[in-house]
Backbone bond lengths (Angstrom), bond angles and torsions (degrees), N, CA, C in turn:
res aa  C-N    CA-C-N  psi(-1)  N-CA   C-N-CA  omega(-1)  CA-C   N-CA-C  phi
1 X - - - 1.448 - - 1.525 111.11 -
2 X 1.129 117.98 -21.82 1.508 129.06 -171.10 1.533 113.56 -85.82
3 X 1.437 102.81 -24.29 1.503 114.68 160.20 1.202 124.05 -87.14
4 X 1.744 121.04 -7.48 1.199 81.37 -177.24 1.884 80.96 -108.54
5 X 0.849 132.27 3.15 1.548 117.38 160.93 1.531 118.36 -71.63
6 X 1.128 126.36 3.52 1.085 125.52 -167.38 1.604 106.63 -108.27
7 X 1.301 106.44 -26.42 1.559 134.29 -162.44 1.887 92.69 -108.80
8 X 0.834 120.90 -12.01 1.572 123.85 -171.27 1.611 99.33 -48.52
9 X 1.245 155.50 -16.19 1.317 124.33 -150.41 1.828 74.77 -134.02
10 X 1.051 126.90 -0.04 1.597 134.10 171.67 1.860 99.11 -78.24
11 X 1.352 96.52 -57.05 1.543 98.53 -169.13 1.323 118.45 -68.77
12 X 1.697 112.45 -19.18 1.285 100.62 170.34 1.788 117.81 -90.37
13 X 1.279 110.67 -15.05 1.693 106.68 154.84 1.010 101.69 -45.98
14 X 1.301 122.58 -84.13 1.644 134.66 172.46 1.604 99.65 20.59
15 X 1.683 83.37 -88.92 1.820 96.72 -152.49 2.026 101.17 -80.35
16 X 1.094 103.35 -1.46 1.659 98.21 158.72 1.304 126.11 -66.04
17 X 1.293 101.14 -36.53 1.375 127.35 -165.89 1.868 97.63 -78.26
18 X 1.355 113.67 -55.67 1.370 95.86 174.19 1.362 117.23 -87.94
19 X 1.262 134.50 7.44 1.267 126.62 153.21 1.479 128.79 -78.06
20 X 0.941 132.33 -19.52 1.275 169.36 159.92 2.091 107.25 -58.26
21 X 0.942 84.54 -72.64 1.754 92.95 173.96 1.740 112.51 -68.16
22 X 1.314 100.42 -30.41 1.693 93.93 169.69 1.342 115.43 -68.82
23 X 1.610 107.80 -48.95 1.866 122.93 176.91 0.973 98.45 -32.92
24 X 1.912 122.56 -59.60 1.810 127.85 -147.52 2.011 98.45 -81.30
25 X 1.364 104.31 -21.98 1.296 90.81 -179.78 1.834 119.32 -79.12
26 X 1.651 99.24 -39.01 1.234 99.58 -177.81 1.534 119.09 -74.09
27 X 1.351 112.47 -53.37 1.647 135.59 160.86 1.050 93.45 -71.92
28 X 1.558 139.66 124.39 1.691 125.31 117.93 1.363 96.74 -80.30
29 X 1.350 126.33 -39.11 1.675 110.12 -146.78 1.155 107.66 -74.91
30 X 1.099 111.17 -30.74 1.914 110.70 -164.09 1.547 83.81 -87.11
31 X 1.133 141.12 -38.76 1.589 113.81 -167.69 1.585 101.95 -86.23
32 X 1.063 107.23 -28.84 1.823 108.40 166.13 1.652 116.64 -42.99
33 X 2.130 101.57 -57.30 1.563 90.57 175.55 1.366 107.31 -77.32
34 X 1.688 140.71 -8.01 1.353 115.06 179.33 1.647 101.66 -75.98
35 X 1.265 129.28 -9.78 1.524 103.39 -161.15 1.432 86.36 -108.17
36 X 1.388 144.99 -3.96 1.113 153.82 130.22 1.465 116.83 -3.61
37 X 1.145 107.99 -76.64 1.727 158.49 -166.26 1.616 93.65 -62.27
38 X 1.281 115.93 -67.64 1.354 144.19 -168.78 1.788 103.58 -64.28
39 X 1.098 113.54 -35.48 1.397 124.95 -169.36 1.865 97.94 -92.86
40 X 0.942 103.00 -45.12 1.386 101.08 -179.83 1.757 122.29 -82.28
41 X 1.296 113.22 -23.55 1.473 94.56 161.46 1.562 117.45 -93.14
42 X 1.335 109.24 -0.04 1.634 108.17 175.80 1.587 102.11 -91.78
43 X 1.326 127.76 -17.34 1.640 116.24 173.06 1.243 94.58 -89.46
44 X 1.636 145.36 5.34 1.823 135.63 170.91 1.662 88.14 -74.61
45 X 0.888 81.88 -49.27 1.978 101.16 -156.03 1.645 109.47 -55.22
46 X 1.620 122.10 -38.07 1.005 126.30 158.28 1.642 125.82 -80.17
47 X 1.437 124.44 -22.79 1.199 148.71 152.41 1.492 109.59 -48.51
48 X 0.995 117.04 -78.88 1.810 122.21 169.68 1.784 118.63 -47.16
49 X 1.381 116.15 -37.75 1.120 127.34 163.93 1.701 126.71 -61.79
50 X 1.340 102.20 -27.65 1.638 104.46 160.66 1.160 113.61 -87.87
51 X 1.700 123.56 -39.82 1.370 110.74 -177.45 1.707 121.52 -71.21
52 X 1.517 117.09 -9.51 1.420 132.90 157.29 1.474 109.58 -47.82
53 X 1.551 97.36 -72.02 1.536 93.80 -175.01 1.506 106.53 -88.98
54 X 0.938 140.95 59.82 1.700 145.66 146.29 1.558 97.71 -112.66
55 X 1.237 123.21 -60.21 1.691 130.47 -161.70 1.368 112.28 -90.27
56 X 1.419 134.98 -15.83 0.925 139.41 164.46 1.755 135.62 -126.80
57 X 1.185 125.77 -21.47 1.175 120.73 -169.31 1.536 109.02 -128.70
58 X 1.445 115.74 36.15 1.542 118.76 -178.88 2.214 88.65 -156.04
59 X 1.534 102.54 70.77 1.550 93.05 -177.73 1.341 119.53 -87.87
60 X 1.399 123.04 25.74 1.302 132.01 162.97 1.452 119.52 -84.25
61 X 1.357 119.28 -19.03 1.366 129.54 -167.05 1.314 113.23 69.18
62 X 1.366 140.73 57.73 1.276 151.21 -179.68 1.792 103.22 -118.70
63 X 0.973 108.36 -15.83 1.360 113.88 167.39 1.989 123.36 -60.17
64 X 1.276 91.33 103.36 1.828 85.34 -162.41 1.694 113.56 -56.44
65 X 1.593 121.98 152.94 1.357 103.12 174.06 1.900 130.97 -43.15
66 X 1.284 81.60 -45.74 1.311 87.72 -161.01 1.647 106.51 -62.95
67 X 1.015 131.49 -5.87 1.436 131.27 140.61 1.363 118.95 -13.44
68 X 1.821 93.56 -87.45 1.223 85.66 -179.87 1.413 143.22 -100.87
69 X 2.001 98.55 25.51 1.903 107.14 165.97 1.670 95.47 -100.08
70 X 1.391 109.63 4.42 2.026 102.63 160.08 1.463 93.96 -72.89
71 X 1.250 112.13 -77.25 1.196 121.70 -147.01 1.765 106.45 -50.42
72 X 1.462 121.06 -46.16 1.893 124.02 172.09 1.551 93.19 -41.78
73 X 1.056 97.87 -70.07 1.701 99.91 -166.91 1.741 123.92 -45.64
74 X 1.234 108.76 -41.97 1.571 121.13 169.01 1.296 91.16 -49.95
75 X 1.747 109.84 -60.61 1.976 105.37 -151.86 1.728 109.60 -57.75
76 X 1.968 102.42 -40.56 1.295 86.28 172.77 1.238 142.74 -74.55
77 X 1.418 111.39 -6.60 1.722 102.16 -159.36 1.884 77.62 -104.24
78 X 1.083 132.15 -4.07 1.605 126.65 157.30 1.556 116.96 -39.91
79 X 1.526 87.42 -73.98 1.548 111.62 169.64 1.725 123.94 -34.65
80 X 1.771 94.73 -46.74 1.577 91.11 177.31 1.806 120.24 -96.92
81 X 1.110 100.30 17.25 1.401 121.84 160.69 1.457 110.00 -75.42
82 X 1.348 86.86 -63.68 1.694 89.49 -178.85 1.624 105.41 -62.14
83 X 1.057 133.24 -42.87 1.310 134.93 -161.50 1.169 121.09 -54.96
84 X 1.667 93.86 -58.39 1.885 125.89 -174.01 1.416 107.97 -86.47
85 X 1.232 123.68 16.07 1.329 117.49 -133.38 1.692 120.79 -59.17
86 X 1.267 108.74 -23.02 1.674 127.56 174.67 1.809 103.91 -77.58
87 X 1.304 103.21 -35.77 1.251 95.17 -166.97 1.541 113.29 -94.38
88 X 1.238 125.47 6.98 1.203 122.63 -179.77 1.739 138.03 -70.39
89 X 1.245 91.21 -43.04 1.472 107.50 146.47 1.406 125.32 -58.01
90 X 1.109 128.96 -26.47 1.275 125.62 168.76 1.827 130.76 -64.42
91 X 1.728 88.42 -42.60 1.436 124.26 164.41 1.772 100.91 -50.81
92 X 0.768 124.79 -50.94 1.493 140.51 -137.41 2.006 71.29 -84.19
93 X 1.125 110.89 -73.80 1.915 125.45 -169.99 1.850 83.17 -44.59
94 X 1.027 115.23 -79.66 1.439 123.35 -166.66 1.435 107.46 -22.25
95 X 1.225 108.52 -57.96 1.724 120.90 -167.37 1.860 100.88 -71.76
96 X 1.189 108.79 -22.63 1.749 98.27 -168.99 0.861 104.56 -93.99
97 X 2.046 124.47 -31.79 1.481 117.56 153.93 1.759 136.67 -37.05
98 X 1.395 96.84 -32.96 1.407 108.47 -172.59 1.505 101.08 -93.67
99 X 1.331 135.37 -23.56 0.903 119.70 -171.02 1.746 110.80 -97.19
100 X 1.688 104.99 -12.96 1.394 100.95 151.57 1.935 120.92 -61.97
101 X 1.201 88.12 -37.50 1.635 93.94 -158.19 1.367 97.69 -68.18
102 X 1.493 132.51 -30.29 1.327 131.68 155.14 1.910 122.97 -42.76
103 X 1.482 83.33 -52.08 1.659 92.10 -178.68 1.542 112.71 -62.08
104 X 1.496 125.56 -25.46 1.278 124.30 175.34 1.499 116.12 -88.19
105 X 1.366 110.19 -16.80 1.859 111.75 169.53 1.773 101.85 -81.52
106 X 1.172 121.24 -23.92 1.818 117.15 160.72 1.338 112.15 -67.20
107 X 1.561 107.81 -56.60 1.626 110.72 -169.74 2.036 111.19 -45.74
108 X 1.708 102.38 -43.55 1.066 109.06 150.73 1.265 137.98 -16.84
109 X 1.549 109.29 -97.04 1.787 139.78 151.60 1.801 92.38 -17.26
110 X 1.414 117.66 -61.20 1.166 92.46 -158.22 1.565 120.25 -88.34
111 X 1.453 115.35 -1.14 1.324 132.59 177.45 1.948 92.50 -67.43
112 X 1.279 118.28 -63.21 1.156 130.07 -169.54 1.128 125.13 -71.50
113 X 1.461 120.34 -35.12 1.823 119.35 161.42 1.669 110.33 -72.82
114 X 1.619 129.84 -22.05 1.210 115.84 -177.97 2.001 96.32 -80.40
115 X 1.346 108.95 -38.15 1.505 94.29 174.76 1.321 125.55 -46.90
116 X 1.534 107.99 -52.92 1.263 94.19 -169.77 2.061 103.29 -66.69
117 X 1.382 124.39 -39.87 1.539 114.72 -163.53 1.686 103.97 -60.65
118 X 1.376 107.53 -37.10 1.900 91.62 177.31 1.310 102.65 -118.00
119 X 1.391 142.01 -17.20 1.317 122.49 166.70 1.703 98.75 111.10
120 X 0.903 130.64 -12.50 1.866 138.61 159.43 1.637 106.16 -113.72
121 X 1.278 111.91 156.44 1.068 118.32 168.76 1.518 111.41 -162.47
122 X 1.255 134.86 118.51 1.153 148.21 169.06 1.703 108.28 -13.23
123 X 1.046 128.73 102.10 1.867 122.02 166.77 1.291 112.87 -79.44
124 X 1.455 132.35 -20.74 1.737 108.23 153.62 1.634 115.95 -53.18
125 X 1.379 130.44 -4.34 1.631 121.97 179.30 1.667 91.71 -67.75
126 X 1.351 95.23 -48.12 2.196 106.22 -161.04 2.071 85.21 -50.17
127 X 1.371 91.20 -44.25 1.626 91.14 -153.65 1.708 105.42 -59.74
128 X 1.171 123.26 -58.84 1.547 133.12 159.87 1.464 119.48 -39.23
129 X 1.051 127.74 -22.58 1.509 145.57 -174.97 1.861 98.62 -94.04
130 X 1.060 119.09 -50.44 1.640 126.08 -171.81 1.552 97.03 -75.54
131 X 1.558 133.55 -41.86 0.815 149.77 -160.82 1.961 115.51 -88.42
132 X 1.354 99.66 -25.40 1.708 113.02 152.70 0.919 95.04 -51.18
133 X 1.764 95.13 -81.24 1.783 108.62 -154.20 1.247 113.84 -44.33
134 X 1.313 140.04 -47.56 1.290 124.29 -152.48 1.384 90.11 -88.07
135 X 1.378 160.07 -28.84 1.551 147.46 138.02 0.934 124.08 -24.18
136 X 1.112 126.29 -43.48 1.526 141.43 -157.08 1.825 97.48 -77.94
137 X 1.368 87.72 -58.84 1.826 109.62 -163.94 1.921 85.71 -61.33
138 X 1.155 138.00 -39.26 1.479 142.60 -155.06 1.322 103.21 -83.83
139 X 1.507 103.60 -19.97 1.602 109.99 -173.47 1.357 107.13 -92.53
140 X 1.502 128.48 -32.93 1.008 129.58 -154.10 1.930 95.48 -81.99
141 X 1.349 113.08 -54.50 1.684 148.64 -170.39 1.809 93.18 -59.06
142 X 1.513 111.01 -44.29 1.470 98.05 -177.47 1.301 131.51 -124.66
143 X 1.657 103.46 30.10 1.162 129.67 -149.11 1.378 99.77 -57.74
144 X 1.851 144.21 -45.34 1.443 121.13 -174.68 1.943 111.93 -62.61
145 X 1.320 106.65 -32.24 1.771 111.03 176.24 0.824 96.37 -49.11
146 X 1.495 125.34 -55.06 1.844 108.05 -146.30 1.390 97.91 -104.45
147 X 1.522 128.56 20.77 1.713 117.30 136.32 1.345 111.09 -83.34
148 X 1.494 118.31 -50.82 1.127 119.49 168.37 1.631 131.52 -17.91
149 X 1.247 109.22 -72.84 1.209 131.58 147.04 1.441 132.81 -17.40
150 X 1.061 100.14 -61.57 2.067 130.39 177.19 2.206 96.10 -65.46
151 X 1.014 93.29 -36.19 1.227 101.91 -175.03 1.782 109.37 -62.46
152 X 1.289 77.26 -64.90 1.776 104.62 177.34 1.786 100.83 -50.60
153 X 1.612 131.66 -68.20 0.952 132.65 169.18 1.668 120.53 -25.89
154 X 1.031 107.61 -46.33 1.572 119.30 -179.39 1.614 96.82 -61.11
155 X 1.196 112.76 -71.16 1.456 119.51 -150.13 1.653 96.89 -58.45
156 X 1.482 120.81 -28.39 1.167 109.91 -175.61 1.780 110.39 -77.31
157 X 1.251 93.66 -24.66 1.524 105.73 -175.05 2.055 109.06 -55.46
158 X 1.510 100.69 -46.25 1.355 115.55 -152.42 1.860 82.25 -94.26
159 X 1.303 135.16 -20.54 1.291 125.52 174.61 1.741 109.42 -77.72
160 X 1.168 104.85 -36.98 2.012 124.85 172.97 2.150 86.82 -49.62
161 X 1.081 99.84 -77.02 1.584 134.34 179.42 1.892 89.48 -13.13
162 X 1.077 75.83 -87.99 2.261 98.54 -170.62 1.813 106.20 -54.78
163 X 1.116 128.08 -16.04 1.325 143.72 -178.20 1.693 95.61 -87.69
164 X 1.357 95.88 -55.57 1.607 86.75 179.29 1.702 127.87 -66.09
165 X 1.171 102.07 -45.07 1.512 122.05 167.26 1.304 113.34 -35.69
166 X 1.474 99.24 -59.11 1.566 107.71 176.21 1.392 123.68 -64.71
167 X 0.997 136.56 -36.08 1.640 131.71 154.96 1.401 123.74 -63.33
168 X 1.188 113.25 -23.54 1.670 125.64 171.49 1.188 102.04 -80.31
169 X 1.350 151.26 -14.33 1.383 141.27 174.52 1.411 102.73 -126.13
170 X 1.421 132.64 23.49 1.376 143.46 142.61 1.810 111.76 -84.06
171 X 1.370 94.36 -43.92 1.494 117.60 171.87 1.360 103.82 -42.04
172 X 1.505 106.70 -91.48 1.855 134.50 156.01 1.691 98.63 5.38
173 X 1.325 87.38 -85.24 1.460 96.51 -170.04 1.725 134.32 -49.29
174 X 1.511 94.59 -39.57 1.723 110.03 158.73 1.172 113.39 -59.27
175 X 1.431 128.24 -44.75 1.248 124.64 178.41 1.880 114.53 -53.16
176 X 1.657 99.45 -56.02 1.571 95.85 -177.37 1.838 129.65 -66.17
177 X 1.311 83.00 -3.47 1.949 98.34 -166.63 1.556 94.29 -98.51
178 X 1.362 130.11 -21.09 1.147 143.06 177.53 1.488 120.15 -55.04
């Protein structure tokens, strides 16, 4: 009994942790738009907090610009959190798709400009390059699944997580009663 009062603020990680991973498995979306939600009025809040101290509480002008084009930028993409709020995560897949599918039109470029300067060129580049793209292109085409998914991944991760915990402080505990 003395362990587990002692361990009390362990055990309730614990069972956060698998409550939490059940939420993300059953809900992704709704805990997707709450952390959505959650993410976007805490980047206003830090957003507004630079543009405070840029425009008001530094009247020497020692306040660097980029202060306060951090702080616009925090406030807006706050705003479109809140706005978009389901769709933001998707945006997020969208943009990493494309920016693979970019990385495989270089991987390309660079398979083909090192051929021609020495005349060999590595064919795992082609292979890593084909291997963007077809991610990239999967990301873009199925972009709510594969948040969906990512969601789901987590929750199993943080349920793996709390499973482990819990035998490690069954462990713990055998050890000290021992």
């Amino acid at each position: 009994m003395d362990f587990i009062k002692k361990s009390y603020s362990s055990l309730l990680i614990l069972l956060a942790e698998a409550v939490l991973g059940i939420f993300m498995i059953v809900k992704p979306e709704l805990l997707r738009s709450v952390v959505t939600i959650l993410i976007g009025v805490l980047l206003i809040l830090v957003g507004a907090i630079a543009l405070v101290k840029y425009f008001f509480l530094d009247s020497r002008g020692a306040s660097p610009v980029s202060r306060c084009v951090m702080g616009i930028i925090s406030v807006l993409v706050g705003v479109l959190c809140l706005i978009f709020n389901g769709k933001m995560g998707k945006a997020f897949i969208i943009v990493y798709g494309a920016i693979l599918i970019l990385n495989a039109a270089y991987k390309v470029y660079a398979y083909v400009t090192t051929r021609k300067a020495t005349g060999q060129a590595s064919f795992f580049q082609l292979i890593s390059g084909l291997v963007a793209l077809i991610f990239g292109v999967v990301l873009i085409v199925w972009a709510n699944e594969t948040v969906n998914l990512l969601w789901i991944l987590a929750g199993i991760a943080l349920l793996v997580e709390a499973v482990i915990d819990a035998v490690a402080a069954g462990h713990v505990y055998k050890l000290l009663t021992d």
